[in-house]
C-alpha positions as CSV (number, residue, x, y, z in Angstrom):
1,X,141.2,168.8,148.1
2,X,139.1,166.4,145.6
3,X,139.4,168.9,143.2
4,X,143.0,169.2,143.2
5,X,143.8,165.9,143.4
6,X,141.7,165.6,140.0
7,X,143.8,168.8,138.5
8,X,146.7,166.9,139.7
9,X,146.1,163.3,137.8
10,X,144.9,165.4,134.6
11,X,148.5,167.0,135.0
12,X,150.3,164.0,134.9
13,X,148.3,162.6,132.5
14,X,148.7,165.1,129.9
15,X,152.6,165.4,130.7
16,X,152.8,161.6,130.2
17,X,151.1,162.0,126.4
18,X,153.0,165.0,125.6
19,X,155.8,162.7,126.2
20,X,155.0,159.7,124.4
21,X,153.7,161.8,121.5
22,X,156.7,163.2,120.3
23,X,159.0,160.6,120.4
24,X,160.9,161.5,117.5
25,X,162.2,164.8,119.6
26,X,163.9,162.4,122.5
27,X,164.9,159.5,120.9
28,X,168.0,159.1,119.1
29,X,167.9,159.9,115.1
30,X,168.7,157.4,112.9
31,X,168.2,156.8,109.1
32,X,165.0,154.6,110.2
33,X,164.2,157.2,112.0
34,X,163.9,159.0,108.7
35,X,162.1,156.3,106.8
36,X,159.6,156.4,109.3
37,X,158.7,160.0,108.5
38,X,159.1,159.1,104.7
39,X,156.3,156.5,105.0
40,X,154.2,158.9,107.5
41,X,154.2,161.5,104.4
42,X,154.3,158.6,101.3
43,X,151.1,156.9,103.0
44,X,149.4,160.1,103.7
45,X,149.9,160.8,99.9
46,X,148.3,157.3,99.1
47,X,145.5,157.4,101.3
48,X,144.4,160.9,100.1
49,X,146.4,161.8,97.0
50,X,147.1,158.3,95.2
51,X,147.7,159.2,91.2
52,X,147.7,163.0,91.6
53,X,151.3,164.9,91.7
54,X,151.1,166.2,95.3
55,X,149.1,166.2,98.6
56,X,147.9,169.1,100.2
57,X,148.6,168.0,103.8
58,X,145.7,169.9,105.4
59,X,142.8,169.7,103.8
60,X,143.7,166.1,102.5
61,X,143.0,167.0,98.9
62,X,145.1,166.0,96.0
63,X,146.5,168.6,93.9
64,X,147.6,168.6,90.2
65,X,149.9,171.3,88.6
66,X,148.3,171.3,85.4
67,X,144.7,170.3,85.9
68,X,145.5,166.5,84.9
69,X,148.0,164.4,86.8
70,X,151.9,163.7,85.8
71,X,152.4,161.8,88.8
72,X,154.6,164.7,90.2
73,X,155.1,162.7,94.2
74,X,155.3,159.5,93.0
75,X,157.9,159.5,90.1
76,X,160.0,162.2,92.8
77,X,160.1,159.5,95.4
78,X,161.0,156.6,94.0
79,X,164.3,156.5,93.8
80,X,164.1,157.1,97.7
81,X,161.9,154.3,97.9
82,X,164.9,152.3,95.9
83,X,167.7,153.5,98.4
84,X,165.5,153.3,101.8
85,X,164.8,149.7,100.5
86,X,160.9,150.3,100.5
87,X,160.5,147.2,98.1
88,X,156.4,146.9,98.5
89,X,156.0,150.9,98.2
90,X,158.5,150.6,95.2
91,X,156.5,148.3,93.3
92,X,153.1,149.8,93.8
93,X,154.5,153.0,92.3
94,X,156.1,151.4,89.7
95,X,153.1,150.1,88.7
96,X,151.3,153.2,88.8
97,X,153.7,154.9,86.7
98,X,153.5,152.8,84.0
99,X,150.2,152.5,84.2
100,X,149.3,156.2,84.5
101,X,152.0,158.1,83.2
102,X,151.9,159.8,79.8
103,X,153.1,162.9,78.5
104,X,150.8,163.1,75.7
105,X,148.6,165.4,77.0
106,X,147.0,168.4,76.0
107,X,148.7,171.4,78.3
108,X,151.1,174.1,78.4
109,X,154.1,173.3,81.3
110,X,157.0,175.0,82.7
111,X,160.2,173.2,80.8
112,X,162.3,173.7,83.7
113,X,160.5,172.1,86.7
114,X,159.1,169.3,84.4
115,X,162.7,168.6,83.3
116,X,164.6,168.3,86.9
117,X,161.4,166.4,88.4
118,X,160.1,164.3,85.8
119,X,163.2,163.8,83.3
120,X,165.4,163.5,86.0
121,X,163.6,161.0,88.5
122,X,162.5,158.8,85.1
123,X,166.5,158.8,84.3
124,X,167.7,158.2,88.0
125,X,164.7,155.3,88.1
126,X,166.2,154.0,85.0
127,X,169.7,153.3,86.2
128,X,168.6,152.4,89.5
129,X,166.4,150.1,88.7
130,X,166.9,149.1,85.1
131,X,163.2,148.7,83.7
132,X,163.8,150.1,80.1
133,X,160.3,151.6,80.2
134,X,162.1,154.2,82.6
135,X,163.7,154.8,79.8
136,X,161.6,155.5,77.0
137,X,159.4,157.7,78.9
138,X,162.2,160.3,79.7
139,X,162.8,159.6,75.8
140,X,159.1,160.8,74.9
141,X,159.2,163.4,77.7
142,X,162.8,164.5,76.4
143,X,161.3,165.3,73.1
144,X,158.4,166.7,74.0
145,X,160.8,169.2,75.8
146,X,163.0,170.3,72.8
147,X,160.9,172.4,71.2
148,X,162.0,175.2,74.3
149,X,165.8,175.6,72.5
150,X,164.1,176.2,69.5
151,X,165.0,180.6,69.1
152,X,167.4,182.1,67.8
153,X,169.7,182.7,70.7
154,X,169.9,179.1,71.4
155,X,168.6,179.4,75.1
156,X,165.3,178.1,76.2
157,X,161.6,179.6,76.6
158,X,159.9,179.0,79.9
159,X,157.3,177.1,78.4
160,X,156.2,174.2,75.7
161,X,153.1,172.7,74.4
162,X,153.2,168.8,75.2
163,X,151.6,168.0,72.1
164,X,152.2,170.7,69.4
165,X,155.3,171.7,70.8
166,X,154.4,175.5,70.7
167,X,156.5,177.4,73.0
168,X,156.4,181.0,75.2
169,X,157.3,183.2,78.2
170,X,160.9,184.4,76.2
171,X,161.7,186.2,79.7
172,X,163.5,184.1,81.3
173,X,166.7,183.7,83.8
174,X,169.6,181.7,84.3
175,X,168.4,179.0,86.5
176,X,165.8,177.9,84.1
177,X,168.3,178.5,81.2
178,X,171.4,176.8,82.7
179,X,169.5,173.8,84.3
180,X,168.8,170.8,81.8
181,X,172.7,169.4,80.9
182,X,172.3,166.8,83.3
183,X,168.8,165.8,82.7
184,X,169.4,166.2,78.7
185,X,172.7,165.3,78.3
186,X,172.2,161.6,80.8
187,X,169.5,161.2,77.8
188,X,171.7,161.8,75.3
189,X,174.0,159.2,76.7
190,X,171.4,156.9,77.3
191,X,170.2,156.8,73.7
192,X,172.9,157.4,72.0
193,X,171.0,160.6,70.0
194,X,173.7,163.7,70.8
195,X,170.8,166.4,69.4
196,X,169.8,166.3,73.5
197,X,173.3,167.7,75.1
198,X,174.0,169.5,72.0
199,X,170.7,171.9,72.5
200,X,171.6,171.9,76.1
201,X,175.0,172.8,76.3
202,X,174.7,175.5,73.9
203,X,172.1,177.3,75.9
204,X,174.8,177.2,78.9
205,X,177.5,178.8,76.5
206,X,175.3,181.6,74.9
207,X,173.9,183.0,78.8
208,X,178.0,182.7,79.7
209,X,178.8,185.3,76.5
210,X,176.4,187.2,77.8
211,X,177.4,187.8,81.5
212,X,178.9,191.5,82.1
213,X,182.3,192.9,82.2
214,X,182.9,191.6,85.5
215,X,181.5,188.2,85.2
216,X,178.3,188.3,86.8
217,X,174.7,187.5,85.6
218,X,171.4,189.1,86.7
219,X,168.3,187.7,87.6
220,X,166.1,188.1,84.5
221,X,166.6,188.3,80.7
222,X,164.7,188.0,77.3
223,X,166.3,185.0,75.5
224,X,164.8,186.5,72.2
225,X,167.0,189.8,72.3
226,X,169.7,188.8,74.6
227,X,168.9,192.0,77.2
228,X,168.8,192.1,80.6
229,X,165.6,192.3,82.3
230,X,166.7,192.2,86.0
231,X,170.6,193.3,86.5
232,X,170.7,192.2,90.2
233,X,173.0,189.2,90.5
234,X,172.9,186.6,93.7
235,X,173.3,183.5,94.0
236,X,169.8,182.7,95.5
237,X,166.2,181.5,93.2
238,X,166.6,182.1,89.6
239,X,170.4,181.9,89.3
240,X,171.2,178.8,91.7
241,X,171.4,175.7,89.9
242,X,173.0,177.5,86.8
243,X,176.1,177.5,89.0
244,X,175.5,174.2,90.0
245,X,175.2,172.4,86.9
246,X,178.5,174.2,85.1
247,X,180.9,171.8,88.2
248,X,178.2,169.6,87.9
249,X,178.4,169.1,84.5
250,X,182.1,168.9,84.5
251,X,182.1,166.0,87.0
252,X,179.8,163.9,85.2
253,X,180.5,164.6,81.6
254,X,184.4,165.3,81.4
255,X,183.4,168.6,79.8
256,X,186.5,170.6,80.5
257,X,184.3,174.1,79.0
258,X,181.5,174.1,81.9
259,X,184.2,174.2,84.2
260,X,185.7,176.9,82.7
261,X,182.5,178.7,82.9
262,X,182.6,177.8,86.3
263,X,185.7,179.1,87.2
264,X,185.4,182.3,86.0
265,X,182.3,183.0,87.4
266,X,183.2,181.9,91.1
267,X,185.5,184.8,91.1
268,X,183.4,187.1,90.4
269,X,181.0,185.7,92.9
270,X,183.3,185.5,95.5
271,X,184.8,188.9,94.2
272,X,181.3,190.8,94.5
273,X,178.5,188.8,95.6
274,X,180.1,187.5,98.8
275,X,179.7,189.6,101.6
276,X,182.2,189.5,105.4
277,X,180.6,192.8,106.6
278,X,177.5,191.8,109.2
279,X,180.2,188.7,110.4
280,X,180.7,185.2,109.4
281,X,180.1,184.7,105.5
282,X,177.3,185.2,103.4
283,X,176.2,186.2,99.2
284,X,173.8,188.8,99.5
285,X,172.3,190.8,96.2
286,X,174.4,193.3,93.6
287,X,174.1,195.0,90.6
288,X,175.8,192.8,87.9
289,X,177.7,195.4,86.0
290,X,179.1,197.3,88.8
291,X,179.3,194.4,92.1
292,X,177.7,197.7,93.8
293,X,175.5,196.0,96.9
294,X,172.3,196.3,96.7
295,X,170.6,194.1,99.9
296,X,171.7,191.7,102.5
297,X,169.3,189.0,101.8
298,X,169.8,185.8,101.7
299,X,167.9,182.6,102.2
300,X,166.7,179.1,101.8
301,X,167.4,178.6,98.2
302,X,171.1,180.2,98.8
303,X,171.6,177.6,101.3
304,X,172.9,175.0,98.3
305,X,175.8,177.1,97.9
306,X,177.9,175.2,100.3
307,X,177.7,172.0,98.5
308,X,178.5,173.3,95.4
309,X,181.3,174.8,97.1
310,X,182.7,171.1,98.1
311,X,182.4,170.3,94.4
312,X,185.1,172.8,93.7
313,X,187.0,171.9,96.0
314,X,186.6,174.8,98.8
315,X,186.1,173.1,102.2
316,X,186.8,176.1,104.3
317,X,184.5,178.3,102.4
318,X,181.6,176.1,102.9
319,X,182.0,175.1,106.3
320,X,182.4,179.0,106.7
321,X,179.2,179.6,104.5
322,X,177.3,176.4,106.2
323,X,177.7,178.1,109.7
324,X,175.7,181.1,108.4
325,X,173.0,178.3,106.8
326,X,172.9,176.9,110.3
327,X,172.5,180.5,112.5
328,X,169.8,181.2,109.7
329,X,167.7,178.3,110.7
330,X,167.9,178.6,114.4
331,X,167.0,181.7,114.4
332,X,163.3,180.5,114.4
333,X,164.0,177.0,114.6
334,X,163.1,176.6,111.1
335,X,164.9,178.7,108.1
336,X,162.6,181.7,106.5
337,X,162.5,182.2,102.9
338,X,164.8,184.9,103.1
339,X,166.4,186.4,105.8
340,X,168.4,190.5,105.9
341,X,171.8,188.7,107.5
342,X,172.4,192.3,109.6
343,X,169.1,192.4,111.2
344,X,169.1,188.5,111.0
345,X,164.9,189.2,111.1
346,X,162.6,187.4,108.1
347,X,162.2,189.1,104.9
348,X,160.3,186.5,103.4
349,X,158.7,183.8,106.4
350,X,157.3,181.0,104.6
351,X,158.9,178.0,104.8
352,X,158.4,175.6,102.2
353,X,159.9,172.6,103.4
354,X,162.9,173.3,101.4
355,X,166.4,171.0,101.3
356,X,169.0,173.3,100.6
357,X,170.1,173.6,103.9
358,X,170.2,170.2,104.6
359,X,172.0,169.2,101.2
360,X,174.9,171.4,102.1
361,X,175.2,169.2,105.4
362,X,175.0,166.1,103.7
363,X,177.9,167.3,101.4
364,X,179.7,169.2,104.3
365,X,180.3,165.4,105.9
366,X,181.1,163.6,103.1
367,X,184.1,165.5,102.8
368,X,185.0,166.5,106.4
369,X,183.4,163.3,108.3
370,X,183.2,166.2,111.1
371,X,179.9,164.7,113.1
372,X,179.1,168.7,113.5
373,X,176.8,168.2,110.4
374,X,175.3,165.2,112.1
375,X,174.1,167.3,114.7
376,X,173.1,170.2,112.1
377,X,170.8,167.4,110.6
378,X,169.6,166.4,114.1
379,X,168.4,170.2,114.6
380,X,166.8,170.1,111.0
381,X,165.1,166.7,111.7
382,X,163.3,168.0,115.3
383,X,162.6,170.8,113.8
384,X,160.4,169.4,110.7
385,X,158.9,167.5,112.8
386,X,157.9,170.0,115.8
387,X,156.8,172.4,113.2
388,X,155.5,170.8,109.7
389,X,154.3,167.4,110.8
390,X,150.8,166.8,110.6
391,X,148.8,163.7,110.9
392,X,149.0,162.5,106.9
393,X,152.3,164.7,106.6
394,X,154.2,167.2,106.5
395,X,153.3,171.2,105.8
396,X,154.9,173.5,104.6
397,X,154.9,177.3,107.3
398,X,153.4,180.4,105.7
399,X,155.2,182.1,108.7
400,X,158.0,180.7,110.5
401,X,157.9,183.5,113.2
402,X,154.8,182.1,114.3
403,X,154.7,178.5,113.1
404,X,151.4,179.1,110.8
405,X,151.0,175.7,108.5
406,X,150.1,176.2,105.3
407,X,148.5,173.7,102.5
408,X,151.2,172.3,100.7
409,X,153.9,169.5,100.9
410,X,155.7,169.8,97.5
411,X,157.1,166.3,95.8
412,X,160.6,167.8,96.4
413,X,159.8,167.1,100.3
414,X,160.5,163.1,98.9
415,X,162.6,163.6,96.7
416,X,165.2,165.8,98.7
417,X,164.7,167.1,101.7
418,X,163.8,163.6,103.2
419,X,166.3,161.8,100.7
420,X,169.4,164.0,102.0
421,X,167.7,163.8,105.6
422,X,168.2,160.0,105.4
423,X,171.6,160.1,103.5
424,X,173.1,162.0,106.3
425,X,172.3,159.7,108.6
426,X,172.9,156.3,106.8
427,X,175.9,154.7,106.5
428,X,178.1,155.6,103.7
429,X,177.5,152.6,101.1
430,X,173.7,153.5,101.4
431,X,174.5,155.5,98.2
432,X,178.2,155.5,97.3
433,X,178.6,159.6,97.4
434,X,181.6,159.3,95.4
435,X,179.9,157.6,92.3
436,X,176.7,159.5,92.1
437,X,175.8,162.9,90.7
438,X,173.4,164.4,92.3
439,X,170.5,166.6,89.5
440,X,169.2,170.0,91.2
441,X,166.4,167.5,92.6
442,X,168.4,165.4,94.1
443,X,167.7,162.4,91.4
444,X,171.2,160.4,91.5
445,X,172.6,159.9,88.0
446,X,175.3,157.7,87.7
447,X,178.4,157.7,85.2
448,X,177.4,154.2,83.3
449,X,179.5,155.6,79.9
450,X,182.6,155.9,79.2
């Protein structure tokens, strides 16, 4: 009898902190809701990360991509600091960048993550908040990063030299080629030097000529000799954003060619790559010269495609495509990395915090105002924080089948998956949707030329 009146307080105690812990899966979600976990993650990063480019959520260690610190987390957030109206957190990483940040430093870094990260958030920092120092870093990084459209072919190496400008890795693919026109050409605008969208644009053009006789790209190629490495043609990691950019690109630049590109390569896309066979809609993996399928995978990286798809103007084809985004995440509560959409069972189970999934919601309302992508953000939202929260962050899952955290929250956690978290909750004139364009990173450039 004593005893199980003990067992029985212990009982209710523990049901009453279970329920006071997670308050974030009971309440209502709101965009403060999502600032609150912004500044859970943002002061994790200061207290144990503060100057480095990331955190590594578990062990509390900082972590640099390069050995020596470009302020990765920090110039990724702010921007999201700027629209969440985090004026203190703002300030103290404005200060830090300028008093930390230089690109004159004495490594080898990938052009394409540097550009869509760094270039990007120093741009979108620049209009948004209209320090010209914004600016002439993303003018030193900018040049620092020409050296890659230096080859014969016009399109990029993977890699440059900060200082001497030496470039390598000529095996490259179309996402790394076809994702710097908004970066480089908003620079080129900016400054008034055209030498930035020039080298830009033409590396879009000269991977378009070489496409195959029905209009699809593959995965790899060497930008040296122009052949194919990889044939297989997706819309998933390595190809993504180059779709992205071409309507992209069009909508913030008037340039009628990118969406030319565009539209020809949609239908063959939609021709080959999209797949009705296992129900619903998805783009799973074929060989570029033939549209022959080759797997039904698909994943979090694909999961973009429905926003892009709003760009062009086909609503029912993304809500169709967003409904197989959405049945891919509940199936474990939490998207995999890649999923076989027959067998709907992981292929791939990290999770890596990822905000494709989410972005496609966010655009998905803006068109529709259907609140169904309200509560498609609700799921994403108790979801992060049931599975990747920790107590200075979030984690990314190396398996999503069992929940497994692993050591890494990546800057894009600020930058977009929390950013189009909050977006999709705020109201509308948080960020005017209609007068933004949105870089692969989520860094908002706006249209201040004519």
């Amino acid at each position: 009898m004593h005893k199980s009146f003990f067992l029985s307080v212990k009982i209710k105690l523990f049901s009453f902190l279970l329920l006071f812990s997670l308050p974030s899966l009971s309440q209502p979600i709101t965009h403060d809701s999502v600032k609150a976990q912004f500044l859970h993650a943002w002061n994790g990063y200061k207290q144990y990360a503060w100057g480095h480019d990331a955190l590594k959520p578990l062990s509390k260690q900082p972590h640099d991509w390069y050995g020596t610190s470009l302020l990765m987390t920090p110039v990724d957030a702010y921007d999201v600091m700027l629209i969440m109206g985090l004026e203190k957190e703002a300030e103290e990483t404005k200060k830090l960048i300028f008093d930390s940040l230089s690109f004159d430093k004495d490594i080898e870094m990938q052009s394409f993550e540097i550009t869509i990260r760094l270039l990007g958030g120093l741009l979108s920092a620049y209009q948004m908040d209209g320090d010209k120092r914004f600016l002439s870093l993303a003018e030193d990084l900018g040049k620092r990063l020409l050296p890659v459209f230096n080859t014969s072919s016009g399109m990029p190496f993977r890699y440059v030299h900060l200082q001497t400008g030496k470039i390598s890795t000529p095996r490259s693919n179309p996402a790394e080629i076809g994702t710097a026109l908004i970066e480089f050409g908003t620079l080129s605008k900016l400054t008034g030097n055209p030498i930035y969208y020039e080298k830009a644009k033409r590396a879009l053009v000269e991977l378009f000529k070489r496409r195959s006789s029905i209009g699809l790209v593959g995965t790899w190629i060497n930008v040296e000799t122009g052949e194919w490495v990889n044939t297989t043609s997706h819309i998933g990691g390595a190809i993504d954003s180059y779709y992205e950019y071409l309507i992209k690109c069009w909508l913030l630049f008037g340039d009628v060619e990118c969406k030319e590109m565009f539209d020809e390569y949609i239908k063959a896309v939609n021709t080959y790559v999209a797949d009705t066979s296992a129900g619903g809609l998805w783009y799973g993996q074929v060989d570029m010269e033939t549209g022959s399928r080759k797997e039904t995978s698909y994943g979090s990286l694909e999961a973009f495609f429905p926003a892009t798809l709003c760009l062009a103007g086909d609503i029912e084809r993304a809500k169709k495509l967003q409904e197989s985004n959405y049945k891919m995440w509940q199936v474990y509560d939490v998207e995999p990395e890649e999923i076989d959409y027959v067998s709907m069972r992981a292929k791939s189970k990290q999770y890596y915090l990822r905000p494709e999934n989410i972005e496609s919601a966010y655009y998905l309302f803006q068109y529709t105002n259907d609140s169904t992508y309200i509560k498609m953000g609700e799921t994403f939202y108790r979801s992060l924080i049931k599975h990747c929260k920790t107590d200075v962050g979030f984690a990314m899952l190396n398996d999503v089948t069992t929940k497994e955290k692993g050591d890494a929250m990546e800057s894009y956690f600020f930058a977009e998956t929390l950013k189009y978290l909050y977006l999709l909750f705020a109201p509308k004139d948080a960020l005017p949707f209609d007068k933004v364009i949105f870089n692969t990173e989520a860094h908002p450039i706006l249209k201040t030329w004519k």
